[in-house]
Backbone and ligand atoms as CSV (ligand in chain L), in Angstrom:
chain,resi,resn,atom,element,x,y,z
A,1,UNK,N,N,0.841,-1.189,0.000
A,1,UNK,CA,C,0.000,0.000,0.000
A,1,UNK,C,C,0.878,1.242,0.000
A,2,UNK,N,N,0.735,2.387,-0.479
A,2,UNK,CA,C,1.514,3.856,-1.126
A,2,UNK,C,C,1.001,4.275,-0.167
A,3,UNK,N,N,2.040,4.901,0.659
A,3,UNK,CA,C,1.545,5.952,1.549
A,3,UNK,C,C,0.613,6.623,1.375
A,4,UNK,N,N,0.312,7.488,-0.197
A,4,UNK,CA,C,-0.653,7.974,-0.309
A,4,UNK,C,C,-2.278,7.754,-0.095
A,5,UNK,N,N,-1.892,6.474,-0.421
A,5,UNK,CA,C,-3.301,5.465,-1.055
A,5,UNK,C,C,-4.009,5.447,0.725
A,6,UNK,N,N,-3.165,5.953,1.613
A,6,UNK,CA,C,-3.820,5.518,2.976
A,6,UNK,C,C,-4.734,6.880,3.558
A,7,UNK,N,N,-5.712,6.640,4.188
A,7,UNK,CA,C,-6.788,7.396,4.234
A,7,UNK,C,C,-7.048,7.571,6.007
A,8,UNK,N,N,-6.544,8.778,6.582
A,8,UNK,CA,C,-6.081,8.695,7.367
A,8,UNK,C,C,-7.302,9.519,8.264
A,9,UNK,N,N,-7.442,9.075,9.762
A,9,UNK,CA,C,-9.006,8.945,9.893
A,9,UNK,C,C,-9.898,7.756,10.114
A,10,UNK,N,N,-10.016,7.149,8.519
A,10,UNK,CA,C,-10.888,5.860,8.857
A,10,UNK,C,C,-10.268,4.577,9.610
A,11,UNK,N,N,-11.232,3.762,9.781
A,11,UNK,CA,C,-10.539,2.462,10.012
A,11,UNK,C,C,-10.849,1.608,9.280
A,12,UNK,N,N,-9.265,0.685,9.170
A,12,UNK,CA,C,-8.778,-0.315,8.294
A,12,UNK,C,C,-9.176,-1.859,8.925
A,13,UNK,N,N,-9.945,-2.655,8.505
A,13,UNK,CA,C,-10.484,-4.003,9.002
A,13,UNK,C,C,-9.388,-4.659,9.002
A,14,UNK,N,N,-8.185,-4.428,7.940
A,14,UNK,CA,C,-6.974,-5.138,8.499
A,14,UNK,C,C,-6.373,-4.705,9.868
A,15,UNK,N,N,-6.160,-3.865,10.719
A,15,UNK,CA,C,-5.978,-3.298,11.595
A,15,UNK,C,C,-6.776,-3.733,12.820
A,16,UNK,N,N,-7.971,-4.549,12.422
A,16,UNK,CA,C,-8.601,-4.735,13.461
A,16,UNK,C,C,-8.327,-6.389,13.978
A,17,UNK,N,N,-8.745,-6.320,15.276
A,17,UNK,CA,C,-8.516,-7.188,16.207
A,17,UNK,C,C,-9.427,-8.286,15.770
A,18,UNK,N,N,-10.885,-8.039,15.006
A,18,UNK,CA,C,-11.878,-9.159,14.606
A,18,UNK,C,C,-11.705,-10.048,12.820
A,19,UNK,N,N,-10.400,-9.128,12.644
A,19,UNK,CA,C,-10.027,-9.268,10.974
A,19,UNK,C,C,-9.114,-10.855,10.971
A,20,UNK,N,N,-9.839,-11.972,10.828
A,20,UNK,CA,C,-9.000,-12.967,11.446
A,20,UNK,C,C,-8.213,-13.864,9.960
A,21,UNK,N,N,-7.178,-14.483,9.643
A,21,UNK,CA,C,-7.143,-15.354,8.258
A,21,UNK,C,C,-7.757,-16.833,8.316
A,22,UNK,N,N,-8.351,-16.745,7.568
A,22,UNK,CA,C,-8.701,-17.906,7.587
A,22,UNK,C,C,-7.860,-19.237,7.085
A,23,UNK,N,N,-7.768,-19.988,8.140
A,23,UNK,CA,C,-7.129,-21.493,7.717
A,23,UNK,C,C,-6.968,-21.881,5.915
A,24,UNK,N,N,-5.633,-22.422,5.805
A,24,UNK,CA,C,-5.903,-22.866,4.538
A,24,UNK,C,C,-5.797,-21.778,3.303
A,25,UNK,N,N,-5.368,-21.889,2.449
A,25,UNK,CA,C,-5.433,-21.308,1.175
A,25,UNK,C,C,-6.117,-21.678,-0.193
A,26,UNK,N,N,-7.106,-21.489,-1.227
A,26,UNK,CA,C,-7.401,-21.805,-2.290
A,26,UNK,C,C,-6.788,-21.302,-3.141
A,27,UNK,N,N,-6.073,-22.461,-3.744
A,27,UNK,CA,C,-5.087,-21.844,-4.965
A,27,UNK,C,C,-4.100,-20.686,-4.529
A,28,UNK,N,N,-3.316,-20.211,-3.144
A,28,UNK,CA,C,-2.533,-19.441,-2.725
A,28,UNK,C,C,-3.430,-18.426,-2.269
A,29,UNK,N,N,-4.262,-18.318,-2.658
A,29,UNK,CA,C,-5.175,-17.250,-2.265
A,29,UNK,C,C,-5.614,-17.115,-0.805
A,30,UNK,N,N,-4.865,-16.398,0.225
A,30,UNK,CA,C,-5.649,-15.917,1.284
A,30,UNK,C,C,-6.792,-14.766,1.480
A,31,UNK,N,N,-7.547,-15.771,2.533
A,31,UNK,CA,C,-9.010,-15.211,2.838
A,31,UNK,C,C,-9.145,-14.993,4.318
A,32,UNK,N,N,-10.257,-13.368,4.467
A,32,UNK,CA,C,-9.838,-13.513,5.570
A,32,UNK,C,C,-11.475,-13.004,6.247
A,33,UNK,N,N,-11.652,-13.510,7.435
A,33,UNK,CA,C,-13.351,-13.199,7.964
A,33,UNK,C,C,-13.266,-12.389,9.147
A,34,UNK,N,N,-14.710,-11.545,9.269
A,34,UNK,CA,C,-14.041,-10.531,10.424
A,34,UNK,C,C,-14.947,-11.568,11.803
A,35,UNK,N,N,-14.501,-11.676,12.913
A,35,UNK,CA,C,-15.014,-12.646,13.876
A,35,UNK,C,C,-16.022,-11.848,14.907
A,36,UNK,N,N,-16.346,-10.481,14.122
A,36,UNK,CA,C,-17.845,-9.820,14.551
A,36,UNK,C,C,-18.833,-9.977,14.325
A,37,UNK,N,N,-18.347,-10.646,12.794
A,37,UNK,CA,C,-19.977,-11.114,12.198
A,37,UNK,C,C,-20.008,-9.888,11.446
A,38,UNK,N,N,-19.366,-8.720,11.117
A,38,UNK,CA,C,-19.917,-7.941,10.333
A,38,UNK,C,C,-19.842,-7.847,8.560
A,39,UNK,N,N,-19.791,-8.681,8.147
A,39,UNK,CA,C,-19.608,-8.916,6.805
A,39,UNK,C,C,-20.459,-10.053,6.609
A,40,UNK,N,N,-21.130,-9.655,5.618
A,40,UNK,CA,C,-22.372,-10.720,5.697
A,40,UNK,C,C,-23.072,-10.311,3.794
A,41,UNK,N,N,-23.440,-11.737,3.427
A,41,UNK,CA,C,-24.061,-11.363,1.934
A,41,UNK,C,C,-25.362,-10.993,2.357
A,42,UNK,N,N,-26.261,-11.288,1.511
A,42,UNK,CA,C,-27.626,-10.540,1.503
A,42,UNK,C,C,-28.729,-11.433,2.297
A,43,UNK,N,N,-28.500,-12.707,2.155
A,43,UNK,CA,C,-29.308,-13.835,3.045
A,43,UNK,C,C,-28.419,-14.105,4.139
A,44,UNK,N,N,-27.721,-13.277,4.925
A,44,UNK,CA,C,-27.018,-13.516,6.200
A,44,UNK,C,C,-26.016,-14.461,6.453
A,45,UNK,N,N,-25.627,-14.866,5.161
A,45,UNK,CA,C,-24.483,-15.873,4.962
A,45,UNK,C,C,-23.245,-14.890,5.394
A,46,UNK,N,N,-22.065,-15.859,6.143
A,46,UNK,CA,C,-21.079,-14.795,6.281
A,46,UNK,C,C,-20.380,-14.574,4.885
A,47,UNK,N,N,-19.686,-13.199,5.051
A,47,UNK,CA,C,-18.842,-13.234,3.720
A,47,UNK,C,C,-17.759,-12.972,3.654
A,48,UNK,N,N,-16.979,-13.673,3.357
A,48,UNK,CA,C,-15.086,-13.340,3.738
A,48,UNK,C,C,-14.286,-12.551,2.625
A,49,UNK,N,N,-13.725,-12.227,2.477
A,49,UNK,CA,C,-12.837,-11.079,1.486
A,49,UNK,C,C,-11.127,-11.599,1.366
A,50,UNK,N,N,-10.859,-11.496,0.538
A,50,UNK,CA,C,-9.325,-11.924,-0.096
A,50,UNK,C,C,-8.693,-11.312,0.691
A,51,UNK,N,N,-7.410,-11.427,1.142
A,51,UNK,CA,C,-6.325,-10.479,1.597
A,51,UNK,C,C,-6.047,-9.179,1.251
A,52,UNK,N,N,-5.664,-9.242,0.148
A,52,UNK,CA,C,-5.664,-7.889,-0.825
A,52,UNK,C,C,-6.626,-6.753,-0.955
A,53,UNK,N,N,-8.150,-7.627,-0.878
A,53,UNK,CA,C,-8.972,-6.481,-0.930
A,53,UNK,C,C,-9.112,-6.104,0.342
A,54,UNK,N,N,-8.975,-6.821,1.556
A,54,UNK,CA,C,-8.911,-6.107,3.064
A,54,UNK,C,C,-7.998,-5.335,3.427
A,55,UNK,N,N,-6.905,-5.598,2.681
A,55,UNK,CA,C,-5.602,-4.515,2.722
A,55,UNK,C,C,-5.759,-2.825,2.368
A,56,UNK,N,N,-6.919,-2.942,1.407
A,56,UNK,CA,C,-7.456,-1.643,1.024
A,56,UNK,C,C,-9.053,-1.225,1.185
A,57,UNK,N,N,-9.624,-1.947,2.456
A,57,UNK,CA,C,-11.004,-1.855,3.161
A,57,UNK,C,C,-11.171,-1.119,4.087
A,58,UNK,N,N,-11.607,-0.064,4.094
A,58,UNK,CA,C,-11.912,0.804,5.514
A,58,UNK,C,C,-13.325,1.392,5.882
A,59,UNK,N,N,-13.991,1.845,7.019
A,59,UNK,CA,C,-15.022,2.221,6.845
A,59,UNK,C,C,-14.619,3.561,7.944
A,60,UNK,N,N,-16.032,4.652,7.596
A,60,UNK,CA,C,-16.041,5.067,8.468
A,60,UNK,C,C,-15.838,5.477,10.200
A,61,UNK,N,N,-16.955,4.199,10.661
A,61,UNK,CA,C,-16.575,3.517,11.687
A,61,UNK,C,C,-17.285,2.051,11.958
A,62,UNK,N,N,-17.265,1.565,13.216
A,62,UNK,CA,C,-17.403,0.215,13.076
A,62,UNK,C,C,-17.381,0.290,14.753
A,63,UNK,N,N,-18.431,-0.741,15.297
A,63,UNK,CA,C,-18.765,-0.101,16.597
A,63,UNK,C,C,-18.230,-1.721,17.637
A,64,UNK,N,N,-17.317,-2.251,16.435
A,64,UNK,CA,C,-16.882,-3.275,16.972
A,64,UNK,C,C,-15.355,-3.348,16.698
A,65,UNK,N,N,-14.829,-2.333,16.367
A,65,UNK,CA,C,-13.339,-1.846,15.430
A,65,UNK,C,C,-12.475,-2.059,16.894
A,66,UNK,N,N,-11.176,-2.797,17.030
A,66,UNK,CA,C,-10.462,-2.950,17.975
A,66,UNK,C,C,-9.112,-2.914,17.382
A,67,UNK,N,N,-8.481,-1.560,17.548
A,67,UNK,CA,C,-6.816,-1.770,16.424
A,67,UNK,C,C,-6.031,-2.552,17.391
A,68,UNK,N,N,-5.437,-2.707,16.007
A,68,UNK,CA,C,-3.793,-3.754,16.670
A,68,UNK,C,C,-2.929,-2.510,16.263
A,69,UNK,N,N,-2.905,-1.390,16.389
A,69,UNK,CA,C,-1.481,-0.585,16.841
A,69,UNK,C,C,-2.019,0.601,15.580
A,70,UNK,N,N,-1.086,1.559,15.328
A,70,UNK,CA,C,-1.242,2.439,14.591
A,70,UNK,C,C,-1.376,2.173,13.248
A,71,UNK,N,N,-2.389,3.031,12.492
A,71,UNK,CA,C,-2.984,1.739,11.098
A,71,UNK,C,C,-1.817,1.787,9.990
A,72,UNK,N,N,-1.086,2.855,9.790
A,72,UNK,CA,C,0.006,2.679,8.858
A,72,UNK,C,C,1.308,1.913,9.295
A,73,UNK,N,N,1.515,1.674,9.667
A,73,UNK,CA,C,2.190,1.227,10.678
A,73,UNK,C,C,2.174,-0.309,10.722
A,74,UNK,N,N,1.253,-0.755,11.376
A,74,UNK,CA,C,0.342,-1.761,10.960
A,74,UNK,C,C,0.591,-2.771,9.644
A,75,UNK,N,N,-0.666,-1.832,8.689
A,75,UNK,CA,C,-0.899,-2.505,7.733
A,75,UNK,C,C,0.711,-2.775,6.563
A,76,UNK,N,N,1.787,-1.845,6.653
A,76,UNK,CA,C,2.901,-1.835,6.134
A,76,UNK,C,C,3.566,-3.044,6.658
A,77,UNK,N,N,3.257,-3.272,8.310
A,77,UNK,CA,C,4.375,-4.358,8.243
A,77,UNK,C,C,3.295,-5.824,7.955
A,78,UNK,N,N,2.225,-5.747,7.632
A,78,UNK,CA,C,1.178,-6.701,7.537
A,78,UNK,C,C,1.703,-7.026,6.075
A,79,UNK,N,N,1.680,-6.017,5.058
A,79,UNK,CA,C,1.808,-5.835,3.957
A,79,UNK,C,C,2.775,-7.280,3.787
A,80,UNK,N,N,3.953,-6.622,4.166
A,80,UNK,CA,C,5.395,-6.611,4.212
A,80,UNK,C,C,5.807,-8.881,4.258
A,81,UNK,N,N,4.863,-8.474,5.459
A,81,UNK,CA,C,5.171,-10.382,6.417
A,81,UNK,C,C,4.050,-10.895,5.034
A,82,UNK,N,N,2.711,-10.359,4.603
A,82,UNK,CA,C,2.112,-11.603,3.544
A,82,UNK,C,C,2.746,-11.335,2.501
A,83,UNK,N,N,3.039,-10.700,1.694
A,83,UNK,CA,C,3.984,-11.024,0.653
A,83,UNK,C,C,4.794,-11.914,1.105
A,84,UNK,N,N,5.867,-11.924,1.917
A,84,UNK,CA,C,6.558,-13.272,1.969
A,84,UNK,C,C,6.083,-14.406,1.870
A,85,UNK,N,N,4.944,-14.664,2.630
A,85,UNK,CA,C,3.791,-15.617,3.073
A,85,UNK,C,C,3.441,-15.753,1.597
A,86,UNK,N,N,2.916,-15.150,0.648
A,86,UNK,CA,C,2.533,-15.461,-0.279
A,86,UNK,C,C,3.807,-16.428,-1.365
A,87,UNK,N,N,5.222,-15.706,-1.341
A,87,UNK,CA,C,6.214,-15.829,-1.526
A,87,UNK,C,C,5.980,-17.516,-1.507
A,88,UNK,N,N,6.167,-17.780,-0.708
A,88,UNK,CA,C,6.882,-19.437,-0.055
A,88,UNK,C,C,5.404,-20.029,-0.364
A,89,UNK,N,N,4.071,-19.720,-0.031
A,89,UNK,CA,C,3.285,-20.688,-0.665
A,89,UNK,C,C,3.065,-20.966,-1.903
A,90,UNK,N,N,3.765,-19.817,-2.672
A,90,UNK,CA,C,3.565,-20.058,-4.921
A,90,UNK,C,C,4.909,-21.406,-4.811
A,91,UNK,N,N,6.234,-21.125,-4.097
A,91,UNK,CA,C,7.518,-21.637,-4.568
A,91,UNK,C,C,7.145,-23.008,-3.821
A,92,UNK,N,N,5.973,-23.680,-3.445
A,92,UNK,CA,C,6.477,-24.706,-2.870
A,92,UNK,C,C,4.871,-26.237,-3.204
L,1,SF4,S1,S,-15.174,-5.610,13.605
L,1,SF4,FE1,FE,-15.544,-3.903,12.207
L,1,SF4,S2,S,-13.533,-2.972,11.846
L,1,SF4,FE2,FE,-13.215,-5.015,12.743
L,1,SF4,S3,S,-12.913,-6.377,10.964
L,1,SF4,FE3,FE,-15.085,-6.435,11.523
L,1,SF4,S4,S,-16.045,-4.869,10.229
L,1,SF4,FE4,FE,-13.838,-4.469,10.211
């Protein structure tokens, strides 16, 4: 994520304490569910989101939002550790 690209203010669901990964990978692809329950399709099914697109998910607010530390900060070294992670699960 570009420094710029960060939106400073909101909160980042990666940042949060309920933003959990989910076990397992499809096809390398990490997924990840928030453990508030707040992501949900239209018939109340839960709905989980790729890594990538939670990397760039924020809302206003969220009345269940619990950070894990300062969000740039954060999400850079989050960034940083799944790329590797992604790294070693393509090479192996
Ligand atoms: S509790 Fe709110 S801020 Fe946290 S992951 Fe879920 S939706 Fe995002």
């Amino acid at each position: 994520m570009q420094e710029e690209e960060f939106q400073s203010g909101k909160i980042y669901c990666a940042n949060c304490f309920h933003c959990k990964l989910l076990p397992g990978s499809e096809g390398g692809i990490l997924r990840i569910r928030c453990t508030a329950g707040k992501w949900k399709k239209k018939l109340e099914q839960e709905k989980v989101y790729r890594l990538c697109t939670i990397m760039r998910r924020f809302r206003d607010e969220c009345e269940y939002y619990e950070d894990m530390g300062e969000s740039t900060e954060f999400i850079r070294e989050l960034r940083k550790s799944t790329n590797n992670e992604d790294s070693s699960t393509k090479s192996s």
